[in-house]
N, C-alpha and C positions, 0 to 999 in steps of 0.2 A: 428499353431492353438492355439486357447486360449479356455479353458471351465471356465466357470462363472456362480457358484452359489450364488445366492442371497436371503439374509434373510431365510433362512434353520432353522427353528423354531419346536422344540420338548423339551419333559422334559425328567431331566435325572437327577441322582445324582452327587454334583460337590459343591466341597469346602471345607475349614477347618471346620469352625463353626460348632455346636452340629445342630443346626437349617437346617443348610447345608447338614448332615448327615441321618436325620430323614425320610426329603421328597424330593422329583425329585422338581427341580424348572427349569423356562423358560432361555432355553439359543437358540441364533441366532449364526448361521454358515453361512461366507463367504469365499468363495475359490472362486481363480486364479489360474488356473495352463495351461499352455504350452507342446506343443512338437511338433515333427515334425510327420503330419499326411503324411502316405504310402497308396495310397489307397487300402480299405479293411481292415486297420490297423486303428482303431478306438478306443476311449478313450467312454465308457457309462458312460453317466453324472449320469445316474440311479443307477448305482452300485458305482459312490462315493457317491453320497446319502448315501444310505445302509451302506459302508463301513464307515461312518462319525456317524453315530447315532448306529451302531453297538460298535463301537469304545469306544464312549463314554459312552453309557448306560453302558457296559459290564465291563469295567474298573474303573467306580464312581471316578474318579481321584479326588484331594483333593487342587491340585495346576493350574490351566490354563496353566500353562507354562509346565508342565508332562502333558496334555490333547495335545496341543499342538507339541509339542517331539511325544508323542505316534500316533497323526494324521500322520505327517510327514514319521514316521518310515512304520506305516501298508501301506499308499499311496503309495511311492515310490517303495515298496516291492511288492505290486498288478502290479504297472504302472513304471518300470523301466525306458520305454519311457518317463518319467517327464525329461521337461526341467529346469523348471521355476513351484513354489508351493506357493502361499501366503495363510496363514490362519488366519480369524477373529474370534475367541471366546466371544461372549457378554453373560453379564449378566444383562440382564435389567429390573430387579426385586428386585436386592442385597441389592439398595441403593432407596431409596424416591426420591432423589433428580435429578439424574442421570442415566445414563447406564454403566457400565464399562466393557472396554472388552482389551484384550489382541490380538496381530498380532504379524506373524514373517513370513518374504521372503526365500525361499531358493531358491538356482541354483545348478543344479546337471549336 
């Protein structure tokens, strides 16, 4: 089974810059992730919600790539059952011109 969330949109604090630091800005969260469903053994897409904006609000990470790390680490620790975990970090606000965002695949 695959769970798929898409465009996962809140504000949180995230980044180097002083500006970064000051105020919560708009970031987008996209996961993928895998496992093999038992039935009665079920993955709540609700509680990686929560776990994804818990995560990061609580943390104010500074780097995408340690936001990232630290997604991966709480997930897999909640949902051991993860087969397969892809995570998208956007920041589509940073920049006028563009969106920029960070992803990284794991297999466990």
């Amino acid at each position: 089974m695959f769970i798929h969330i898409d465009r996962l949109v809140f504000e949180t604090i995230i980044g180097l810059l002083d500006f970064e630091r000051d105020r919560p800005q708009r970031v987008i969260v996209d996961l993928e992730a895998s496992y093999d469903y038992d039935r009665g053994h079920f993955i709540n897409y609700a509680d990686i919600v929560l776990h994804i904006e818990n995560e990061l609000k609580e943390k104010k990470y500074k780097l995408l790539e340690e936001a990232l790390l630290g997604l991966k680490e709480r997930l897999h620790s909640h949902y051991p059952q993860l087969k397969t975990l892809r995570i998208k970090i956007s920041k589509p606000d940073i920049l006028a011109d563009c969106s920029v965002a960070l992803s990284h695949n794991w297999e466990f």
